[in-house]
Biopython code that builds the backbone (N, CA, C, O; Angstrom):
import numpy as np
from Bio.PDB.StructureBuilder import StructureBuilder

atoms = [
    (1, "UNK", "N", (5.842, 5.332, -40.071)),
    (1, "UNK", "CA", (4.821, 4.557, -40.733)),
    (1, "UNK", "C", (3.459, 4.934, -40.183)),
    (1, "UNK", "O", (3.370, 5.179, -38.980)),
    (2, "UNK", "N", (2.372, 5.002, -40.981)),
    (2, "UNK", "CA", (1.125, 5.177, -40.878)),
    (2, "UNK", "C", (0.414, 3.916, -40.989)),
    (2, "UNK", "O", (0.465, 3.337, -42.074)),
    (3, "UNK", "N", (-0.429, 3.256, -39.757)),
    (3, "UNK", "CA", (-0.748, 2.178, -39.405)),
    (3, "UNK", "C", (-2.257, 2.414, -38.914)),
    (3, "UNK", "O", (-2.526, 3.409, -38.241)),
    (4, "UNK", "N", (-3.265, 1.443, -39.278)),
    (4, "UNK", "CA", (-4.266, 1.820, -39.002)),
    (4, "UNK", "C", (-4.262, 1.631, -37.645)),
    (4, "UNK", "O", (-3.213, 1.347, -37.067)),
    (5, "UNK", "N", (-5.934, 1.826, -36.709)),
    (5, "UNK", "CA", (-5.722, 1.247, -35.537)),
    (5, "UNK", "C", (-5.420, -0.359, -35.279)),
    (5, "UNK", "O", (-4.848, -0.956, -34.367)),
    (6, "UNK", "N", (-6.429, -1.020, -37.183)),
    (6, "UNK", "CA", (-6.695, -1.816, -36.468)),
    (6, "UNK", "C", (-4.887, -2.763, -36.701)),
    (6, "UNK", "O", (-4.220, -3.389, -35.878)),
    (7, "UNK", "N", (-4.669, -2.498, -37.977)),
    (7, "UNK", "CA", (-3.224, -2.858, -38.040)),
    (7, "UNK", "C", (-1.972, -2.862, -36.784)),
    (7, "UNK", "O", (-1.025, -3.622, -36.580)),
    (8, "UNK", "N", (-2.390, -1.839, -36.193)),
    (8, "UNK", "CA", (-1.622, -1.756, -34.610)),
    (8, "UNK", "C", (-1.693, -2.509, -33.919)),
    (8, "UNK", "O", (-0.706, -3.172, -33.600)),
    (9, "UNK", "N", (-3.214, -2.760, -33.276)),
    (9, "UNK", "CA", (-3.684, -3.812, -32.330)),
    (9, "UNK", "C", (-3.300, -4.845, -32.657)),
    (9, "UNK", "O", (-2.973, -5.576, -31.722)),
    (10, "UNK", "N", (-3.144, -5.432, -34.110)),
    (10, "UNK", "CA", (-3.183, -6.566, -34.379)),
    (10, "UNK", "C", (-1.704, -6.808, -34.272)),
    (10, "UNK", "O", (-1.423, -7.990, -34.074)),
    (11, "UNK", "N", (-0.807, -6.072, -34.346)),
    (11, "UNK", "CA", (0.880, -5.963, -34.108)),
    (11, "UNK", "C", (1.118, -6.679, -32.752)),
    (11, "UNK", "O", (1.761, -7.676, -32.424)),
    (12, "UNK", "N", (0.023, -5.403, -31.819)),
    (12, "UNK", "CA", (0.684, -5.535, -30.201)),
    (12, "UNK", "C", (0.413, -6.932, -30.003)),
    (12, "UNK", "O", (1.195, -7.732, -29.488)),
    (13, "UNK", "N", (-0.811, -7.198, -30.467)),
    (13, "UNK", "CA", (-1.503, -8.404, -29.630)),
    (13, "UNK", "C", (-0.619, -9.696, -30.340)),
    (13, "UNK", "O", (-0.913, -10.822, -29.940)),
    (14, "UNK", "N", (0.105, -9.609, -31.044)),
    (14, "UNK", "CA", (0.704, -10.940, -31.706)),
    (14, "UNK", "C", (2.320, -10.910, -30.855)),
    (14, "UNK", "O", (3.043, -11.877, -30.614)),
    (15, "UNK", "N", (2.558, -9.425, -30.518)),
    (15, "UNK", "CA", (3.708, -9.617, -29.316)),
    (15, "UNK", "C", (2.708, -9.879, -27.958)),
    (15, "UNK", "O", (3.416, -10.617, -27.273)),
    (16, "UNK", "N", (1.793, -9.726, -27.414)),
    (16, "UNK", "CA", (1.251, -10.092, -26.121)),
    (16, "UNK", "C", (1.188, -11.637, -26.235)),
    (16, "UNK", "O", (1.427, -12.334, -25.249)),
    (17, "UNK", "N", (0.904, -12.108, -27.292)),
    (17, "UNK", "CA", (0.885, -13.328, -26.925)),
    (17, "UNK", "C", (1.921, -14.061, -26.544)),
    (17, "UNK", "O", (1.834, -14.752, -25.529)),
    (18, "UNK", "N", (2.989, -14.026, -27.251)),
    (18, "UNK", "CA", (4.340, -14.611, -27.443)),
    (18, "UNK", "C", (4.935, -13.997, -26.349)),
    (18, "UNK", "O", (5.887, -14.744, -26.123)),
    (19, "UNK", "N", (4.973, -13.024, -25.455)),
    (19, "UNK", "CA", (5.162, -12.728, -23.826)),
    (19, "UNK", "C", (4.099, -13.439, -22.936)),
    (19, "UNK", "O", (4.515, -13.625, -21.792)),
    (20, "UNK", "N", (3.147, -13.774, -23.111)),
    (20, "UNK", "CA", (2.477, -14.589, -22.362)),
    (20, "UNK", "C", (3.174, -15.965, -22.128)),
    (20, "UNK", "O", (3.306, -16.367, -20.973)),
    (21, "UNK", "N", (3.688, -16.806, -23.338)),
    (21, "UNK", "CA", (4.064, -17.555, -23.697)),
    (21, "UNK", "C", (5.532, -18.048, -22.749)),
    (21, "UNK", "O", (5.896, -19.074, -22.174)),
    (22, "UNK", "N", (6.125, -16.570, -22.996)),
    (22, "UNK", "CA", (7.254, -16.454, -22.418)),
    (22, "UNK", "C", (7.262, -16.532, -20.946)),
    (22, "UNK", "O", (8.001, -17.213, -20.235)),
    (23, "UNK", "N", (6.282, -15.690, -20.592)),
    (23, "UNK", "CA", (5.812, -15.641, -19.008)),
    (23, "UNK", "C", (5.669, -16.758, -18.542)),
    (23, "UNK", "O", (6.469, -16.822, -17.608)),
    (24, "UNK", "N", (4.883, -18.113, -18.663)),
    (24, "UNK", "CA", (4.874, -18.982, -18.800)),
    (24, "UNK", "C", (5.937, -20.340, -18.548)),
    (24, "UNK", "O", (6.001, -21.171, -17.642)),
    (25, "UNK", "N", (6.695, -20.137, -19.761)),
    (25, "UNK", "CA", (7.883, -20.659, -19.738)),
    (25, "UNK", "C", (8.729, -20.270, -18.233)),
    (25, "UNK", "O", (9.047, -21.044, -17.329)),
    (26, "UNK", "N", (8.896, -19.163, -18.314)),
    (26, "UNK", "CA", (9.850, -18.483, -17.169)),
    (26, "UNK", "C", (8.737, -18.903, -15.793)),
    (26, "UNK", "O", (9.425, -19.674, -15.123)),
    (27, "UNK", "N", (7.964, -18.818, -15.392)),
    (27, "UNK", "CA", (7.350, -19.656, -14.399)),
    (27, "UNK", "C", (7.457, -20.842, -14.022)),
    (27, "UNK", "O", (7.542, -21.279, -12.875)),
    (28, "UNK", "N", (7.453, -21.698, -15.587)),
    (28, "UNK", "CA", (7.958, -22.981, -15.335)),
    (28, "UNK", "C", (9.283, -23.422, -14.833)),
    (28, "UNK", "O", (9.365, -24.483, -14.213)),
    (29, "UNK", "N", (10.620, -22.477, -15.117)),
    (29, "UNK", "CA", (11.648, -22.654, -14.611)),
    (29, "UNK", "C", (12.074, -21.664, -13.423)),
    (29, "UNK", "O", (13.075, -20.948, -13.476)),
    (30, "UNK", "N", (11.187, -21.717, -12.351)),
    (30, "UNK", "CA", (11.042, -20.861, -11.437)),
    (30, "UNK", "C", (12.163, -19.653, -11.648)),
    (30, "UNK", "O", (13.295, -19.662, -11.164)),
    (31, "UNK", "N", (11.531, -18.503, -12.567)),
    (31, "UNK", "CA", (12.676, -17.630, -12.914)),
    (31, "UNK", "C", (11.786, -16.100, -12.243)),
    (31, "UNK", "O", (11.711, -14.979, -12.746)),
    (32, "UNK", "N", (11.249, -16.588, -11.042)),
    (32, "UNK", "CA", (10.890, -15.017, -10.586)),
    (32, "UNK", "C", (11.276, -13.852, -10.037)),
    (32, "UNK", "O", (10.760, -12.737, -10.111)),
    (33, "UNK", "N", (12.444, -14.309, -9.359)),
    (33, "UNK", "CA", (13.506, -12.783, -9.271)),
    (33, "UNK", "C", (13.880, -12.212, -10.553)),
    (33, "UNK", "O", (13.889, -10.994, -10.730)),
    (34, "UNK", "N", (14.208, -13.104, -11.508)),
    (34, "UNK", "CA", (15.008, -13.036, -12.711)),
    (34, "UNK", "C", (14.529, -11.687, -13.783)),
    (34, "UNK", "O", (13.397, -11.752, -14.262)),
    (35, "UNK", "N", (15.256, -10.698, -14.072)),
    (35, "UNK", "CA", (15.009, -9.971, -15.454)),
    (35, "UNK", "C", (14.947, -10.708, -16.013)),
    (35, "UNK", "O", (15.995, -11.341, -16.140)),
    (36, "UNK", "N", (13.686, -11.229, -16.799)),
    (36, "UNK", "CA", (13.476, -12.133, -18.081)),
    (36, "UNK", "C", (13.162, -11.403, -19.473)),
    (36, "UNK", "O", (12.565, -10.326, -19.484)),
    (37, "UNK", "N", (13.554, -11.983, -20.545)),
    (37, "UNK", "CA", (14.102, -11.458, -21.813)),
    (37, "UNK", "C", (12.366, -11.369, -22.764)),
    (37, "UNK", "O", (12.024, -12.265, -23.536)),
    (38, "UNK", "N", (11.844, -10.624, -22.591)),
    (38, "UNK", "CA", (9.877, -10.478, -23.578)),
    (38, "UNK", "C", (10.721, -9.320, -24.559)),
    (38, "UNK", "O", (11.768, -8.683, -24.440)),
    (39, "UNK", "N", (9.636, -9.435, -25.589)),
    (39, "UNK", "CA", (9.969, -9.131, -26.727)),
    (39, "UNK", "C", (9.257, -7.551, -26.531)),
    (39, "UNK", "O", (8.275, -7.364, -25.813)),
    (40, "UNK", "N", (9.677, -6.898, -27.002)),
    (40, "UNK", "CA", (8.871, -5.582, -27.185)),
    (40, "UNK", "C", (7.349, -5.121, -27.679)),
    (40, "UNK", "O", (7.372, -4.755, -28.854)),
    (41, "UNK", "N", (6.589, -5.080, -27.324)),
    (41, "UNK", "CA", (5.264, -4.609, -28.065)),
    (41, "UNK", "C", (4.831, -3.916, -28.523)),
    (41, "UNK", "O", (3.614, -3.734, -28.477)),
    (42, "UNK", "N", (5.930, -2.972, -29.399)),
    (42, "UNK", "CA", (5.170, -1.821, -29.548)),
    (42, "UNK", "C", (4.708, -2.249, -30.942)),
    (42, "UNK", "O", (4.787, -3.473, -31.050)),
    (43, "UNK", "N", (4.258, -1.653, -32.032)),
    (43, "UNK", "CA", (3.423, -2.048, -33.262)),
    (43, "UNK", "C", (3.977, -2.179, -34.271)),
    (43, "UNK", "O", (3.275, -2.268, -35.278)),
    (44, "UNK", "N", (5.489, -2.244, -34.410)),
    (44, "UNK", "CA", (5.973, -2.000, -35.476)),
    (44, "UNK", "C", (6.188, -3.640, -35.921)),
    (44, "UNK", "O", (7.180, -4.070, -35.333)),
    (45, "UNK", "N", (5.659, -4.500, -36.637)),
    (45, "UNK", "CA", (5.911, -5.904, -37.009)),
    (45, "UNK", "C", (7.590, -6.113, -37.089)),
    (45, "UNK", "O", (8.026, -7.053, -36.425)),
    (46, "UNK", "N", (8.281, -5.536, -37.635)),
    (46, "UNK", "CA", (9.480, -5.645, -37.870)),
    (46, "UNK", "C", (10.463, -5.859, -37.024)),
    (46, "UNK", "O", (11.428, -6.590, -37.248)),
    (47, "UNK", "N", (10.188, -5.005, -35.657)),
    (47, "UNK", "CA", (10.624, -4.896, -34.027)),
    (47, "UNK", "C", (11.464, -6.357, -33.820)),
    (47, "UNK", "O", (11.142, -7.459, -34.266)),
    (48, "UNK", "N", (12.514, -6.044, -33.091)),
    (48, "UNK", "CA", (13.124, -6.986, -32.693)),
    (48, "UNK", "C", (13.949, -7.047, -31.070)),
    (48, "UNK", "O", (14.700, -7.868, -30.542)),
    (49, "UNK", "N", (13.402, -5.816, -30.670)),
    (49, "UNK", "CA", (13.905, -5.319, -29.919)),
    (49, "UNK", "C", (13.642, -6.722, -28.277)),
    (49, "UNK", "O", (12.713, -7.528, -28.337)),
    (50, "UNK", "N", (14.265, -6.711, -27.493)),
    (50, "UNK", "CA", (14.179, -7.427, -26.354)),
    (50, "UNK", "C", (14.178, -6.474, -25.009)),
    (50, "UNK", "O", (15.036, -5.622, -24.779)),
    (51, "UNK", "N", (13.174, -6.746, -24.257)),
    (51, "UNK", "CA", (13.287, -6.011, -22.852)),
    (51, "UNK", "C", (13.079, -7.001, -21.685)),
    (51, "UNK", "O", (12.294, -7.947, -21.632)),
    (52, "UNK", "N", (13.884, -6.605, -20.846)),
    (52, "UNK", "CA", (14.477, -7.576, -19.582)),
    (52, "UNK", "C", (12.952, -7.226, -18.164)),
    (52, "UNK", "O", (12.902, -6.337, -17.314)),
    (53, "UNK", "N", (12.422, -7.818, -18.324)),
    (53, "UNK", "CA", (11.784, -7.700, -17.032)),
    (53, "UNK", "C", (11.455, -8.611, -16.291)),
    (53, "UNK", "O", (11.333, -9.748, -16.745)),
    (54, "UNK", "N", (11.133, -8.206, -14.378)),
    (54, "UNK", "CA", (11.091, -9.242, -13.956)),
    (54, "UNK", "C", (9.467, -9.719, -13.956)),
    (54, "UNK", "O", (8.643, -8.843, -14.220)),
    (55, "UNK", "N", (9.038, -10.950, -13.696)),
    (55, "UNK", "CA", (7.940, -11.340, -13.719)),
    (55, "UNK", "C", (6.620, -10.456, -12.847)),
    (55, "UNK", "O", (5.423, -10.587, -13.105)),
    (56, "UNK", "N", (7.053, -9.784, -12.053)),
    (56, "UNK", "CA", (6.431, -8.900, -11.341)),
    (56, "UNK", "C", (6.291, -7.366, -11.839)),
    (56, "UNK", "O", (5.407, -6.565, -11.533)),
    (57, "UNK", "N", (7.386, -7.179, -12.674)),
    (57, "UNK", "CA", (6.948, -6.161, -13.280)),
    (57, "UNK", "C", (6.249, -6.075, -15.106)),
    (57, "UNK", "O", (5.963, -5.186, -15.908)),
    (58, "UNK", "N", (6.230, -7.517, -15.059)),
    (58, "UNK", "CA", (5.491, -7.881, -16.527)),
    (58, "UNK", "C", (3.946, -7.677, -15.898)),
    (58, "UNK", "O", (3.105, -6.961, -16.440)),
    (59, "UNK", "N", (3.739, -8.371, -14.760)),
    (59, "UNK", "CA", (2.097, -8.659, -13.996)),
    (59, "UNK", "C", (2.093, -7.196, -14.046)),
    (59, "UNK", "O", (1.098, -6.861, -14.688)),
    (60, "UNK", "N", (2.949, -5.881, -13.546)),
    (60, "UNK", "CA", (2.076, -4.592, -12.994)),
    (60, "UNK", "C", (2.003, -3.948, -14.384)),
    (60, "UNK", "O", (1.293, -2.943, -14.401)),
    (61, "UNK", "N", (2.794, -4.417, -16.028)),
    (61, "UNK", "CA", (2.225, -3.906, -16.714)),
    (61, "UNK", "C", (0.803, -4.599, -17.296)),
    (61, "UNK", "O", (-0.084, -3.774, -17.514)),
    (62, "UNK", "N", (0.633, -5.311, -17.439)),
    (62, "UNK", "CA", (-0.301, -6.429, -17.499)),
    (62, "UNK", "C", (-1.847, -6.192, -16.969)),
    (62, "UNK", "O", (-2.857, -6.158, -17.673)),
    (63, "UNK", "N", (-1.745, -6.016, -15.335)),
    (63, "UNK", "CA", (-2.719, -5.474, -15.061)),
    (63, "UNK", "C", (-4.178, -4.784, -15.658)),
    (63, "UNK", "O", (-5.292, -4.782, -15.134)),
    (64, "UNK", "N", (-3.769, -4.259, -16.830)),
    (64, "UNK", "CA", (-4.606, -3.753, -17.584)),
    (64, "UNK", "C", (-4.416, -4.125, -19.417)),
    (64, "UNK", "O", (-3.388, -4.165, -20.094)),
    (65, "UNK", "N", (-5.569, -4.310, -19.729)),
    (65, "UNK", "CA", (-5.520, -4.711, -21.158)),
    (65, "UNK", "C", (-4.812, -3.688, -22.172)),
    (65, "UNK", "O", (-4.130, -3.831, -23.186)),
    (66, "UNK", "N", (-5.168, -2.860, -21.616)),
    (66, "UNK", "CA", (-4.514, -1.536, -22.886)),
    (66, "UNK", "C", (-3.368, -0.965, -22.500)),
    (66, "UNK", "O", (-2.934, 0.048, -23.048)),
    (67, "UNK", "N", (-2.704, -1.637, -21.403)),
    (67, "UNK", "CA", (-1.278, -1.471, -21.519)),
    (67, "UNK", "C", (-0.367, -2.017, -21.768)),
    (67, "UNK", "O", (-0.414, -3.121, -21.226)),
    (68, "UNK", "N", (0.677, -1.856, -22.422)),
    (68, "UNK", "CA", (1.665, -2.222, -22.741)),
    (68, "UNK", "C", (3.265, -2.012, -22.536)),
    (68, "UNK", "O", (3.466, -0.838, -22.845)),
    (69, "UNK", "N", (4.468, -2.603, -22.163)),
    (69, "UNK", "CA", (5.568, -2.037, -22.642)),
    (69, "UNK", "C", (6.087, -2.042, -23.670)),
    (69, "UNK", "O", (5.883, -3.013, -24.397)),
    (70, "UNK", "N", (6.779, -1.182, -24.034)),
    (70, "UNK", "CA", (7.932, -0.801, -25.080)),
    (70, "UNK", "C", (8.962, -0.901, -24.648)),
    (70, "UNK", "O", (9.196, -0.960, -23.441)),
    (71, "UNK", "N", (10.108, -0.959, -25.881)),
    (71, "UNK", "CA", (11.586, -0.349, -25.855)),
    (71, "UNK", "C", (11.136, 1.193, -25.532)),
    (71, "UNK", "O", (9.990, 1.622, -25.668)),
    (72, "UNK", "N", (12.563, 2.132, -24.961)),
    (72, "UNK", "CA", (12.696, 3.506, -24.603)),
    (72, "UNK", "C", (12.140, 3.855, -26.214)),
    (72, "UNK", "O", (12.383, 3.116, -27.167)),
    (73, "UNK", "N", (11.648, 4.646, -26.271)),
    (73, "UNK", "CA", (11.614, 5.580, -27.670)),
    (73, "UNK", "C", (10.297, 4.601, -28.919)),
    (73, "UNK", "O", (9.987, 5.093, -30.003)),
    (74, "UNK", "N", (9.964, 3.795, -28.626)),
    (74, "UNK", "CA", (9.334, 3.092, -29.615)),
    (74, "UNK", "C", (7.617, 3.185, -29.305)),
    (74, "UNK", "O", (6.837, 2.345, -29.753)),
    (75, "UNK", "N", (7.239, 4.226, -28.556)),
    (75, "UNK", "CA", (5.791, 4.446, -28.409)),
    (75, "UNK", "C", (5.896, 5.164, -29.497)),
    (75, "UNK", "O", (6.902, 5.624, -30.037)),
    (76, "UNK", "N", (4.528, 5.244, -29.849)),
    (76, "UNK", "CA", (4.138, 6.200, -31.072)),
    (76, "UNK", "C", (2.612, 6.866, -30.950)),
    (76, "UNK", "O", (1.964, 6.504, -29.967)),
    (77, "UNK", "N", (2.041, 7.725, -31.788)),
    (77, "UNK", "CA", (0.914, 8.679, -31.551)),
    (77, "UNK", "C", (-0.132, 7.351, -31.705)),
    (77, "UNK", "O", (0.133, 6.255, -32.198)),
    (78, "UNK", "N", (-0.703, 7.561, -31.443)),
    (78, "UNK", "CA", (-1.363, 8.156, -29.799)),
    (78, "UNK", "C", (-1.404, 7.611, -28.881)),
    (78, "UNK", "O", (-2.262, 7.817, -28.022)),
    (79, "UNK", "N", (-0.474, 6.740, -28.791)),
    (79, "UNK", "CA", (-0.146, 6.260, -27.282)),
    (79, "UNK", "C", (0.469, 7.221, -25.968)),
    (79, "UNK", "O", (1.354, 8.072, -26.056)),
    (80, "UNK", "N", (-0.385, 6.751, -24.565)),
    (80, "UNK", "CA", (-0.389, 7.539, -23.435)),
    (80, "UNK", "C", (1.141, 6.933, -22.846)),
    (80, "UNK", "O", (1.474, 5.749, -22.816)),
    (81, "UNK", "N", (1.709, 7.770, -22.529)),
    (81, "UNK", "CA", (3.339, 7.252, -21.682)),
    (81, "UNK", "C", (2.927, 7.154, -20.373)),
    (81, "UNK", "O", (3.075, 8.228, -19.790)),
    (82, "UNK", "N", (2.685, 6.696, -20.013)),
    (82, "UNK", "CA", (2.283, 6.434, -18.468)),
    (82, "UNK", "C", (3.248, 6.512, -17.133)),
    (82, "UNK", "O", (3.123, 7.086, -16.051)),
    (83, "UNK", "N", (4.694, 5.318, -17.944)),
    (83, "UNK", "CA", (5.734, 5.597, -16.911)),
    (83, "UNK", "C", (7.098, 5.203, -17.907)),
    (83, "UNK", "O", (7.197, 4.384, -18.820)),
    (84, "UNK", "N", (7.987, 6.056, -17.378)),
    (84, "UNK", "CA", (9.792, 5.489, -18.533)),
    (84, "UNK", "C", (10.401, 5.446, -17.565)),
    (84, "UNK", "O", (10.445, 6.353, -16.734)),
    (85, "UNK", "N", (11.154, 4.064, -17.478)),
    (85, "UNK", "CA", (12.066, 2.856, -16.643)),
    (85, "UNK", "C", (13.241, 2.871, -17.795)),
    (85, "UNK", "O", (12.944, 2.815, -18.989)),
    (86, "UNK", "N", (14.503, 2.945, -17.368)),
    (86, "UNK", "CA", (15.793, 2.644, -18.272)),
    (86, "UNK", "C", (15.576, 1.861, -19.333)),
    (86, "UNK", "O", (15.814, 2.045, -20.526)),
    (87, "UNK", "N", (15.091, 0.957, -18.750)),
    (87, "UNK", "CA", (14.443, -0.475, -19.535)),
    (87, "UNK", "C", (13.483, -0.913, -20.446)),
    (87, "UNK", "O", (13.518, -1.821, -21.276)),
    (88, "UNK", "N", (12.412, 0.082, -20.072)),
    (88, "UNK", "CA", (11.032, 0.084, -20.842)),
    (88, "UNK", "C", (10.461, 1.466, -20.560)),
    (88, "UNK", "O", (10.804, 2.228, -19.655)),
    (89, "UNK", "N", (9.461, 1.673, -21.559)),
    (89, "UNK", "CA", (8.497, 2.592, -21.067)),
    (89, "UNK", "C", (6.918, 1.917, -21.107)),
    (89, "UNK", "O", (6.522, 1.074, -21.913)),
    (90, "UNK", "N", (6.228, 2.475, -20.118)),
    (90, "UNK", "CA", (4.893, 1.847, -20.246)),
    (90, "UNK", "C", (4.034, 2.467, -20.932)),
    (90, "UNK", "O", (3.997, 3.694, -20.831)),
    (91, "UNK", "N", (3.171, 1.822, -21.759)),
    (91, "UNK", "CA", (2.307, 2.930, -22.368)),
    (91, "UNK", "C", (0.747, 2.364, -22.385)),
    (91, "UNK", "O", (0.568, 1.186, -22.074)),
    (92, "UNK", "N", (-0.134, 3.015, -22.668)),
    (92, "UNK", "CA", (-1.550, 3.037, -22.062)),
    (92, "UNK", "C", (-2.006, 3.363, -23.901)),
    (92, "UNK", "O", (-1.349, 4.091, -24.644)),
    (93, "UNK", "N", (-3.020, 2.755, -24.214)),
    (93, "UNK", "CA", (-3.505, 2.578, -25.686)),
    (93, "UNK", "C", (-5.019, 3.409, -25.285)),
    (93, "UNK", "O", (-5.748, 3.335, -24.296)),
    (94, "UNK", "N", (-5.102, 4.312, -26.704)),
    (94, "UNK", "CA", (-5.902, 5.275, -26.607)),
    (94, "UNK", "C", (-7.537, 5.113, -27.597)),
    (94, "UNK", "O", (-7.066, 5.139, -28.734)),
    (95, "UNK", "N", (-8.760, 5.001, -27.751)),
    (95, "UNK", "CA", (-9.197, 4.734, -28.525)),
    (95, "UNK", "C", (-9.862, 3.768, -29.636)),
    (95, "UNK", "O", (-9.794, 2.611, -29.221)),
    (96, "UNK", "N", (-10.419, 3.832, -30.775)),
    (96, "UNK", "CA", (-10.049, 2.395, -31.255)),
    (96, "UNK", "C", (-9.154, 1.475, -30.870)),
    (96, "UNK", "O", (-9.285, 0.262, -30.709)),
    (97, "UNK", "N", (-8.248, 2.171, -30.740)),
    (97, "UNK", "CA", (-6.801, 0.898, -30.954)),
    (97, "UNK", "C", (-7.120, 0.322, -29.513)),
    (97, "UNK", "O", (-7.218, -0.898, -29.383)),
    (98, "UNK", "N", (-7.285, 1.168, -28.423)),
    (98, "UNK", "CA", (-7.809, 0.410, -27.035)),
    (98, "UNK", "C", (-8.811, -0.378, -26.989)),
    (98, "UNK", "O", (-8.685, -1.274, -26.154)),
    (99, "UNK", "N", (-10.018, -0.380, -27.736)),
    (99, "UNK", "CA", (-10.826, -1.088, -27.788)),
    (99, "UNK", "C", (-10.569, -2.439, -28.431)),
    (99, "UNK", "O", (-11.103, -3.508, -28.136)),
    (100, "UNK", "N", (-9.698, -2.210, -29.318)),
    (100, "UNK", "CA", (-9.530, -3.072, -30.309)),
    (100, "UNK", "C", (-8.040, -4.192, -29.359)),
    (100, "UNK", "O", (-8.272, -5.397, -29.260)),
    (101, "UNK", "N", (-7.437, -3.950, -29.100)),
    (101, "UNK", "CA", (-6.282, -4.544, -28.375)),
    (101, "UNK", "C", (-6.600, -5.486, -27.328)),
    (101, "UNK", "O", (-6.092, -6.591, -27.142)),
    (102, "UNK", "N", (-8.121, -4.514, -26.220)),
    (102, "UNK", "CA", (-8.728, -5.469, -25.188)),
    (102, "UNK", "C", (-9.351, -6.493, -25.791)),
    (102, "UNK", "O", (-9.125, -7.563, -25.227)),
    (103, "UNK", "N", (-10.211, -6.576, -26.942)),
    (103, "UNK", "CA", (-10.796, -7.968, -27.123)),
    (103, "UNK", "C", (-9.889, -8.930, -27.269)),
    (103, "UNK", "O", (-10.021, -10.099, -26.906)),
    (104, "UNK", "N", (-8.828, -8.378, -27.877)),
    (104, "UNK", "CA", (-7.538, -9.500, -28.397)),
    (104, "UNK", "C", (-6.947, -9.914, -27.525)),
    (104, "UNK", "O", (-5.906, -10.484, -27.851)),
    (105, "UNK", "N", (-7.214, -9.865, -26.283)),
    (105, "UNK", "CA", (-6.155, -9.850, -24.542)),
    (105, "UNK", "C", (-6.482, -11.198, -24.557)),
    (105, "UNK", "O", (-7.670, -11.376, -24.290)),
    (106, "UNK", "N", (-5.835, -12.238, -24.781)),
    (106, "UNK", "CA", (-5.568, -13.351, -24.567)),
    (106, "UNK", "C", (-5.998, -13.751, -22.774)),
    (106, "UNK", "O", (-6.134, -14.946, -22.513)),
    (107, "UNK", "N", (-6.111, -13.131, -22.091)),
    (107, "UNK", "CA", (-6.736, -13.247, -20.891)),
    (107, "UNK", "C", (-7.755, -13.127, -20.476)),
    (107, "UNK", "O", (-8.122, -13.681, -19.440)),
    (108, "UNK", "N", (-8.684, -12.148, -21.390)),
    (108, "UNK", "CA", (-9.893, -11.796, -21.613)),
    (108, "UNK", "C", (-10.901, -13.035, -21.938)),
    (108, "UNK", "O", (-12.091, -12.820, -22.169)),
]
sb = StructureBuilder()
sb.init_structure("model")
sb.init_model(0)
sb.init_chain("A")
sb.init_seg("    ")
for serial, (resi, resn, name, xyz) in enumerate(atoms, 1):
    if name == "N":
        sb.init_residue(resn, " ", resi, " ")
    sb.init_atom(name, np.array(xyz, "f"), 0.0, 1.0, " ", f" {name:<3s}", serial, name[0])
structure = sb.get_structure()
C-alpha cells in the first residue's frame, strides 16, 4: 500500500496512544518485570498484530518521538531499522512522516 506521510503518522500515532494507555494500565497493576502485550505500530490501520514487551523496553523505545516498534517484517519505506529483537524491530521515522508523528507524541 501507498500511504501518504501524513496518512502514516496518523496510523502510528493512533497505535502510540492506545500503548500509552496500555503502559499505564500495566503500571497500575505493578506489571514491570512482565512482557506486556502493546499493539504494534507500524502504519498499516488494519494491523492486529501484538508484541510482548517489558515496560523498560517500551521506555527505551519511547525515548524518542520518531521511534517506534513493530512486528518483525512490518517496517516499511522509509523507515530507519535501528535495531531487530525476535520480538520487535525498532524503527526510527524519516522526514515528513518524522515531523509529522512528533507533534502527535502524546507526551509532547
Amino acid at each position: 500500500m501507498n500511504r501518504s506521510p501524513a496518512r502514516r503518522a496518523a496510523n502510528e500515532a493512533t497505535f502510540r496512544a492506545a500503548n500509552e494507555q496500555i503502559e499505564q494500565s500495566a503500571e497500575n497493576l505493578n506489571l514491570v518485570a512482565l512482557p506486556v502485550p502493546f499493539i504494534c505500530e507500524c502504519e498499516d490501520e488494519r494491523c492486529t498484530q501484538i508484541v510482548r514487551l517489558t515496560l523498560a523496553e517500551y521506555e527505551e523505545v519511547r525515548r524518542d518521538a520518531i521511534r517506534f516498534f513493530v512486528s518483525p517484517g512490518h517496517q516499511s519505506e522509509p523507515d530507519r531499522v535501528l535495531a531487530e529483537a525476535e520480538a520487535y524491530t525498532t524503527i526510527e521515522k524519516t522526514g515528513e512522516e518524522a515531523r509529522l508523528v512528533a507533534e502527535q507524541d502524546p507526551r509532547a
